[in-house]
Each structure stands twice: as structure tokens, then as C-alpha cells.
N, CA, C and O atoms as CSV, one atom per row, in Angstrom:
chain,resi,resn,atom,element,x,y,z
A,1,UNK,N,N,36.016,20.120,-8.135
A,1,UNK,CA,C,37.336,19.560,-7.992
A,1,UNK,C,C,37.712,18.865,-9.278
A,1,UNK,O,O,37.021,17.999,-9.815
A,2,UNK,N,N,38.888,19.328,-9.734
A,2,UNK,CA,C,39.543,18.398,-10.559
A,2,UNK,C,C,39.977,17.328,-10.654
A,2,UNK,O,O,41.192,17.352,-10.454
A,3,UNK,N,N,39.434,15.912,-10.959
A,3,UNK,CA,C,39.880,14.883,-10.629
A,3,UNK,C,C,39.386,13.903,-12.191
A,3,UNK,O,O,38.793,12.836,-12.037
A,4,UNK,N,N,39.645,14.311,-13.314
A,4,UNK,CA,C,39.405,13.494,-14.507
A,4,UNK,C,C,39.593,11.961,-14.427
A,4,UNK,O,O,38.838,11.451,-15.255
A,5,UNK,N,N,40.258,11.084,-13.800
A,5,UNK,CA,C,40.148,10.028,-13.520
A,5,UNK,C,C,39.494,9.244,-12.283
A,5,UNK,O,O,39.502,8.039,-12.031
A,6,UNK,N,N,38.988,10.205,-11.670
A,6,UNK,CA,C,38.116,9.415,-10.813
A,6,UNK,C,C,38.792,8.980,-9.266
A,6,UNK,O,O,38.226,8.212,-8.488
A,7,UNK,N,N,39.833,9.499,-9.060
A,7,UNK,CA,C,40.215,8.892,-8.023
A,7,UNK,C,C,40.218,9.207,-6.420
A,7,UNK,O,O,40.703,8.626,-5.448
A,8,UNK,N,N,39.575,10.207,-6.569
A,8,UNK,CA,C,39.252,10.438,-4.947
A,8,UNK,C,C,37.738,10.333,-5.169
A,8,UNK,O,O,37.119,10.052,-4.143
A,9,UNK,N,N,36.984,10.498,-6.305
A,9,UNK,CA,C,35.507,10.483,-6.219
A,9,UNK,C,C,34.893,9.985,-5.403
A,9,UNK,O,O,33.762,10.469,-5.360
A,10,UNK,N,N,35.219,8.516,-4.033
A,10,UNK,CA,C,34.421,8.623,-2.994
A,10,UNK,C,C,34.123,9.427,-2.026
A,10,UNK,O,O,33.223,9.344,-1.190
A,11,UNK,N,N,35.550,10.819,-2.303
A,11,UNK,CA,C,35.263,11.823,-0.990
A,11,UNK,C,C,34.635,12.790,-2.199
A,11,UNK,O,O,33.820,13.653,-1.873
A,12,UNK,N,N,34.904,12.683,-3.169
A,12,UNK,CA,C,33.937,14.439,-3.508
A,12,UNK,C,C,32.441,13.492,-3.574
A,12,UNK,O,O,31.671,14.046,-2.789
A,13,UNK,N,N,31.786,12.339,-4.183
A,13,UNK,CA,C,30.805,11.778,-4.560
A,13,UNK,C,C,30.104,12.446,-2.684
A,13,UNK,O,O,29.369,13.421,-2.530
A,14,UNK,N,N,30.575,11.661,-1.720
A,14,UNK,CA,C,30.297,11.922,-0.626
A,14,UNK,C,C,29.299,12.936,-0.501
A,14,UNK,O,O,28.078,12.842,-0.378
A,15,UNK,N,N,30.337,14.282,-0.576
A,15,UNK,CA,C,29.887,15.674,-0.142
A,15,UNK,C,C,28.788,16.051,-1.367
A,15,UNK,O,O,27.833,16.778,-1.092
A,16,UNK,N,N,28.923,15.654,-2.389
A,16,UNK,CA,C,28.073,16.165,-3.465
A,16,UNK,C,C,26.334,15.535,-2.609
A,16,UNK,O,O,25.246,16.109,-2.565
A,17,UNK,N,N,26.720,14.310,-2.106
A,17,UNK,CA,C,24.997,13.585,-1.539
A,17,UNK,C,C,24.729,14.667,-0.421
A,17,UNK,O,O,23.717,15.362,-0.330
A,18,UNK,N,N,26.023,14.678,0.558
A,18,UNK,CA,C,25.340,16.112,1.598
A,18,UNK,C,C,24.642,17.400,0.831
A,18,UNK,O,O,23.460,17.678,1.027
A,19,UNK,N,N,25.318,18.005,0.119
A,19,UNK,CA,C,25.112,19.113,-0.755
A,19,UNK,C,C,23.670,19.021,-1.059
A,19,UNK,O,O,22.809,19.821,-0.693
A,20,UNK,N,N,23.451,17.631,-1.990
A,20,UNK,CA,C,21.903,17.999,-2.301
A,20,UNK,C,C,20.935,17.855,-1.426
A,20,UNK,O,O,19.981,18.620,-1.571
A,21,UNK,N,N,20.875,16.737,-0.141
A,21,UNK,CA,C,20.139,17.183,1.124
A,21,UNK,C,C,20.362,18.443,1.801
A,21,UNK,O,O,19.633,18.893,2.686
A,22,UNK,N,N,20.901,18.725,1.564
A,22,UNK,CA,C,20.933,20.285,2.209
A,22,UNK,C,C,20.241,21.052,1.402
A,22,UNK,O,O,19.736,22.012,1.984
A,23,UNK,N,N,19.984,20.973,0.037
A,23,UNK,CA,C,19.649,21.295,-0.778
A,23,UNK,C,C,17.867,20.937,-1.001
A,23,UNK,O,O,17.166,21.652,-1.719
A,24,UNK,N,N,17.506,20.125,-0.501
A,24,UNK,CA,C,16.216,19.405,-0.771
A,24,UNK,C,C,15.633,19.802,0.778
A,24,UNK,O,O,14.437,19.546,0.922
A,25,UNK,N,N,16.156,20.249,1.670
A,25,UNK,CA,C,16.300,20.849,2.846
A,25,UNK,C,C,15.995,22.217,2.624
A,25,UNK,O,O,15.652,22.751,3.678
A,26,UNK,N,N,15.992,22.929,1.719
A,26,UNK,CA,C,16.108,24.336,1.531
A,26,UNK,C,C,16.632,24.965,2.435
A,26,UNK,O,O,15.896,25.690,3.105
A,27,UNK,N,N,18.424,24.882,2.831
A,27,UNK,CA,C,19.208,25.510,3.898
A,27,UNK,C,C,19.519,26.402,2.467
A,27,UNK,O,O,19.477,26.100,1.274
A,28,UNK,N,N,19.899,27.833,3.316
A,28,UNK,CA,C,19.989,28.997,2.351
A,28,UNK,C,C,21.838,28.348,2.757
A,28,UNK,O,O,22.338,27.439,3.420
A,29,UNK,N,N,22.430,29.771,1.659
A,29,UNK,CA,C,23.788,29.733,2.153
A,29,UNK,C,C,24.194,30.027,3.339
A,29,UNK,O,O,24.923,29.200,3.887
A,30,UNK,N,N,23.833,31.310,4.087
A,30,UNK,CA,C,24.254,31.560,5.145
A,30,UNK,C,C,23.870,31.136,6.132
A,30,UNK,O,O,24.637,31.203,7.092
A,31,UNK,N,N,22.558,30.538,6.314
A,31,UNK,CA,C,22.616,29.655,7.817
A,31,UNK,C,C,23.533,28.879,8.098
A,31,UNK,O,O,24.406,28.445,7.346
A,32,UNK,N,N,23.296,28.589,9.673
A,32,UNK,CA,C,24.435,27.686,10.234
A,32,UNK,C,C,23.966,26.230,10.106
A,32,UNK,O,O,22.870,25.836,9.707
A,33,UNK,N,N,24.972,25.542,10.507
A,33,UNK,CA,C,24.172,24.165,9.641
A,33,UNK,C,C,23.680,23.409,11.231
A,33,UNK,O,O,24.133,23.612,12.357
A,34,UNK,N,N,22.605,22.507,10.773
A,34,UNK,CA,C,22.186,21.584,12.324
A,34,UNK,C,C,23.584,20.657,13.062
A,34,UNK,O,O,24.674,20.427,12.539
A,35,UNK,N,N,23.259,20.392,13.963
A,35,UNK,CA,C,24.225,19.544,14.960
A,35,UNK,C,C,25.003,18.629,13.636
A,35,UNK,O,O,26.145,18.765,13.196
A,36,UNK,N,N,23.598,17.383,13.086
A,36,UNK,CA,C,24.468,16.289,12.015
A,36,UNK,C,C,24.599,17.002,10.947
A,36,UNK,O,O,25.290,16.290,10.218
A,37,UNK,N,N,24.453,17.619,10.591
A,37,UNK,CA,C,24.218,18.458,9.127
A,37,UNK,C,C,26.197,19.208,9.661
A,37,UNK,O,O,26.982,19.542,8.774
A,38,UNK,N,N,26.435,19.267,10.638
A,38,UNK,CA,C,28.065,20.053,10.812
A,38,UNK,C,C,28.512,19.235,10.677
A,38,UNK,O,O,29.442,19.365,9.882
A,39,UNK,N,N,28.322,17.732,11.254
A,39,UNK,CA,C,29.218,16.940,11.538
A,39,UNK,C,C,29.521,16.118,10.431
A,39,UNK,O,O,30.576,15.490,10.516
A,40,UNK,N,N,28.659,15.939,9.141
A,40,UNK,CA,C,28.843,15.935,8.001
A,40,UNK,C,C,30.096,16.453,7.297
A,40,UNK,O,O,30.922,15.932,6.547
A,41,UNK,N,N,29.943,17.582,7.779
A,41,UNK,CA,C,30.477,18.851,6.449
A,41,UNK,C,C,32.085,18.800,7.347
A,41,UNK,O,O,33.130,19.173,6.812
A,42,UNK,N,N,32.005,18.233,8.872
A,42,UNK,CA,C,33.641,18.584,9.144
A,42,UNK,C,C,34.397,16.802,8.954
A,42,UNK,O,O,35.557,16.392,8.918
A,43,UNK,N,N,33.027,16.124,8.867
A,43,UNK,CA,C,33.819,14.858,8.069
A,43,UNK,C,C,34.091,14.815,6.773
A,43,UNK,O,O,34.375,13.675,6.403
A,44,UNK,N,N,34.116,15.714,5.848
A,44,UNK,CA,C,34.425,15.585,4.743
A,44,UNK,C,C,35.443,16.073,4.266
A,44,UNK,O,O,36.170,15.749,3.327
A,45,UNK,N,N,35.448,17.419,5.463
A,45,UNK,CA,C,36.852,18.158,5.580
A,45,UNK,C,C,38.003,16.836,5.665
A,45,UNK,O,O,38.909,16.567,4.877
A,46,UNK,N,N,37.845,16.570,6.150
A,46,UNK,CA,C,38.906,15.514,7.368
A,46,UNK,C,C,39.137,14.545,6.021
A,46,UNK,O,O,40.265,14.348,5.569
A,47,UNK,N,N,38.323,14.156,5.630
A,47,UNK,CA,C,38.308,13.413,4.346
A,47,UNK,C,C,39.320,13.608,3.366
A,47,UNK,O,O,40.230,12.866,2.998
A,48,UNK,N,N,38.861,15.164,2.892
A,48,UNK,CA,C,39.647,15.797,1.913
A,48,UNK,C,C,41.100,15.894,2.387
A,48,UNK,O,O,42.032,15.474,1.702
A,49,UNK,N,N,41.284,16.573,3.816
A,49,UNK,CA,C,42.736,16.781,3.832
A,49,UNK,C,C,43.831,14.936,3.261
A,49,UNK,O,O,44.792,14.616,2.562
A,50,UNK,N,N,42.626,14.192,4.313
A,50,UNK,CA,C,43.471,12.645,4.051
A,50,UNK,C,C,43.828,12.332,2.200
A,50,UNK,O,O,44.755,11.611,1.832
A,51,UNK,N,N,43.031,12.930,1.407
A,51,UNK,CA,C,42.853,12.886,-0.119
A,51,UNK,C,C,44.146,13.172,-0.501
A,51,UNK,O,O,44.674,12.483,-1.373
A,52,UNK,N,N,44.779,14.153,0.060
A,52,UNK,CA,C,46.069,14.824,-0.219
A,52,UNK,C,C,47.041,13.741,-0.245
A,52,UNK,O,O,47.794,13.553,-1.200
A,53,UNK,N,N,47.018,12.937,0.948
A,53,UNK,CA,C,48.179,11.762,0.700
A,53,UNK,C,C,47.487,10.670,-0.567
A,53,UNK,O,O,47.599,9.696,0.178
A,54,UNK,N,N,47.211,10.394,-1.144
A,54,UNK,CA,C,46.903,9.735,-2.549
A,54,UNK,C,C,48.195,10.227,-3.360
A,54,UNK,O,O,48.629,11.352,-3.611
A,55,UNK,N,N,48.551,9.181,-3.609
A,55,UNK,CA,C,49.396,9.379,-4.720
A,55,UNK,C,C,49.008,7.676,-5.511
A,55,UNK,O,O,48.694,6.580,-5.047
A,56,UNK,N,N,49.333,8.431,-7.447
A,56,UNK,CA,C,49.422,7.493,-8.055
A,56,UNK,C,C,50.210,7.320,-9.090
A,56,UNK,O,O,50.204,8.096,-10.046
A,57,UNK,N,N,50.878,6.408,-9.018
A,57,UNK,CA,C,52.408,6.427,-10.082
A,57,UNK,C,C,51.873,5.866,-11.430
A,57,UNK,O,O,50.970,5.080,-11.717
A,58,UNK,N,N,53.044,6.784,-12.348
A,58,UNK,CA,C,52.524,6.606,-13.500
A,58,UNK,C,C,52.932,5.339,-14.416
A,58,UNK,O,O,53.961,4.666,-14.473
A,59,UNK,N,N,51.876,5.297,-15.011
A,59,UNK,CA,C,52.082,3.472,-15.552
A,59,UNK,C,C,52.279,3.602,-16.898
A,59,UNK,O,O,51.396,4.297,-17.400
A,60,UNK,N,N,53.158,3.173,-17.745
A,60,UNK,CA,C,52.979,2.859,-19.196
A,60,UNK,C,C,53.005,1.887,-19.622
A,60,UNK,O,O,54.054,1.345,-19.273
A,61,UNK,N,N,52.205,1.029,-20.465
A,61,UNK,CA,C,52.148,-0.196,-20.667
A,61,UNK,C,C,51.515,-0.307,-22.327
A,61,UNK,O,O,50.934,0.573,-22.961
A,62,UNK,N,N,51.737,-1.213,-22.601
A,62,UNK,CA,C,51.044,-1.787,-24.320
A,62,UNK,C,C,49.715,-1.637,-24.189
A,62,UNK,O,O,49.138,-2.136,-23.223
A,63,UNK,N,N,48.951,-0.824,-25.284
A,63,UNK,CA,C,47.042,-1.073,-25.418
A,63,UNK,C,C,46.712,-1.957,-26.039
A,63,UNK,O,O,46.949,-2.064,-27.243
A,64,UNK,N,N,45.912,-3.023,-25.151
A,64,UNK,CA,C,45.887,-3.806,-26.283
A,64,UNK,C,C,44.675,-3.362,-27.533
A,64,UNK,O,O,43.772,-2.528,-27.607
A,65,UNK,N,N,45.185,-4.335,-28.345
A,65,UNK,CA,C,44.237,-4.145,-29.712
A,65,UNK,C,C,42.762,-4.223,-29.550
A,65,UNK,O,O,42.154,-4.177,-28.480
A,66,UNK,N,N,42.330,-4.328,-30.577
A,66,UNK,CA,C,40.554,-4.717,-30.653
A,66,UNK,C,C,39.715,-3.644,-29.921
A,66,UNK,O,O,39.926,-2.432,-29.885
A,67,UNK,N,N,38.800,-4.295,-29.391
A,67,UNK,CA,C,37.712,-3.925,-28.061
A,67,UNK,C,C,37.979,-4.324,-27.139
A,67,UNK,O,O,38.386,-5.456,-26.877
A,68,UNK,N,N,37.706,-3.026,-26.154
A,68,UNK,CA,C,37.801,-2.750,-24.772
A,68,UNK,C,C,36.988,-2.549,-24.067
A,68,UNK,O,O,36.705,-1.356,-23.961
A,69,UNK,N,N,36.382,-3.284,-23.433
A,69,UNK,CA,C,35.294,-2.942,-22.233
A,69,UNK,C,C,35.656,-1.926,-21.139
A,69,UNK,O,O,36.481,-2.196,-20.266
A,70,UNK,N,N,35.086,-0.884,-21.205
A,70,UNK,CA,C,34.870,0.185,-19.923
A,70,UNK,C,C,33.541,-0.066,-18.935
A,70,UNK,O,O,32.419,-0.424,-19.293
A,71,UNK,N,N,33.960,0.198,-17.733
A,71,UNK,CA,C,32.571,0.220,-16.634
A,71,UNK,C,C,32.885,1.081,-15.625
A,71,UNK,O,O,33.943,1.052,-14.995
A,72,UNK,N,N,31.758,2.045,-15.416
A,72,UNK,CA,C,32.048,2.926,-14.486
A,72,UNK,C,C,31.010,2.212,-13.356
A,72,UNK,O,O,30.001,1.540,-13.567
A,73,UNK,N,N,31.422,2.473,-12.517
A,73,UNK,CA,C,30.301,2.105,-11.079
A,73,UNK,C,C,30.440,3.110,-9.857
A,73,UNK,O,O,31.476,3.739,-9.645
A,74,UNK,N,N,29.360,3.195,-9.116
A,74,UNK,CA,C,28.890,4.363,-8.296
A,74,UNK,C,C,27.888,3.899,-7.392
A,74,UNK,O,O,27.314,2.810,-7.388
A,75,UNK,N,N,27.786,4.676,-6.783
A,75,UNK,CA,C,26.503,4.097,-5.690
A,75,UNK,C,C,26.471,5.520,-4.680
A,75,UNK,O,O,27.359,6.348,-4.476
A,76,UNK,N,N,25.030,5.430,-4.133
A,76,UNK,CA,C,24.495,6.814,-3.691
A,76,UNK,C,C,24.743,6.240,-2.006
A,76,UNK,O,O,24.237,5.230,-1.518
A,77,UNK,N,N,25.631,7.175,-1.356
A,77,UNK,CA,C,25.869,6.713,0.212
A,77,UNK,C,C,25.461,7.787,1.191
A,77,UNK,O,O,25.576,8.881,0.638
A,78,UNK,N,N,25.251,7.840,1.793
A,78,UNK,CA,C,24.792,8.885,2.762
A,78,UNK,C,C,25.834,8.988,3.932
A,78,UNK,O,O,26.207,7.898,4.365
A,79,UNK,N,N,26.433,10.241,4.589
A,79,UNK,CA,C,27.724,10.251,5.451
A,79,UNK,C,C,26.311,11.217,6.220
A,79,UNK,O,O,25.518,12.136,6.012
A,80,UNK,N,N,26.771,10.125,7.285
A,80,UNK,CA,C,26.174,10.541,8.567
A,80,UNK,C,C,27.108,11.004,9.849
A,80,UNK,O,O,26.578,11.346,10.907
């Protein structure tokens, strides 16, 4: 997904943590997935469609001079 600024990244970050348990799971592609292992994957759906209403208006403002501190932050969550 395209998202260069980061702003739905709690729903793709989400599915990316299912992905690799499924993955560390050794589920092939075509199996069907377990009971929580679905209920995962149709909460993320549900997720994504809600992603769609995000909107963010565009801002222009003065940069300021000098140095600028950047911080990215993240954290590993598990959707059960």
C-alpha cells in the first residue's frame, strides 16, 4: 500500500504482524485460514474499508530554519 506519510500505518502495520505469523506458521497460500487466524484477516478488512474515510487537508506553513528533530515511533501489536 501506498501510504509515504504514514498515515493509516496502524491498519497496514496491523496486517503486516498477522502476515508474518502466518508466516512463522508455515500456512501455504492456499489453505484456508483457522477459526482466529479468519477473524484476523476479516478485521483488517473492516479496518481498511474504515481507512477510506481518512482524509487529510493540506497544510502550508513557514519551515522553520536550523535543525529539526524527526521521530518515528512504532510498536509490534498483535490483532486478535
Amino acid at each position: 500500500m501506498y501510504d509515504p506519510l504514514g498515515i493509516i500505518s496502524p491498519v497496514v502495520v496491523s496486517i503486516k504482524v498477522v502476515f508474518q505469523e502466518l508466516c512463522e506458521k508455515r500456512v501455504g497460500w492456499d489453505e484456508e485460514l483457522k477459526k482466529g487466524e479468519r477473524k484476523c484477516w476479516i478485521g483488517w478488512l473492516n479496518n481498511l474499508r474504515s481507512a477510506k474515510e481518512v482524509t487529510v487537508p493540506r497544510c502550508v506553513h513557514h519551515m522553520p530554519q536550523g535543525e529539526v528533530n524527526r521521530f518515528l515511533h512504532g510498536s509490534r501489536h498483535t490483532v486478535l
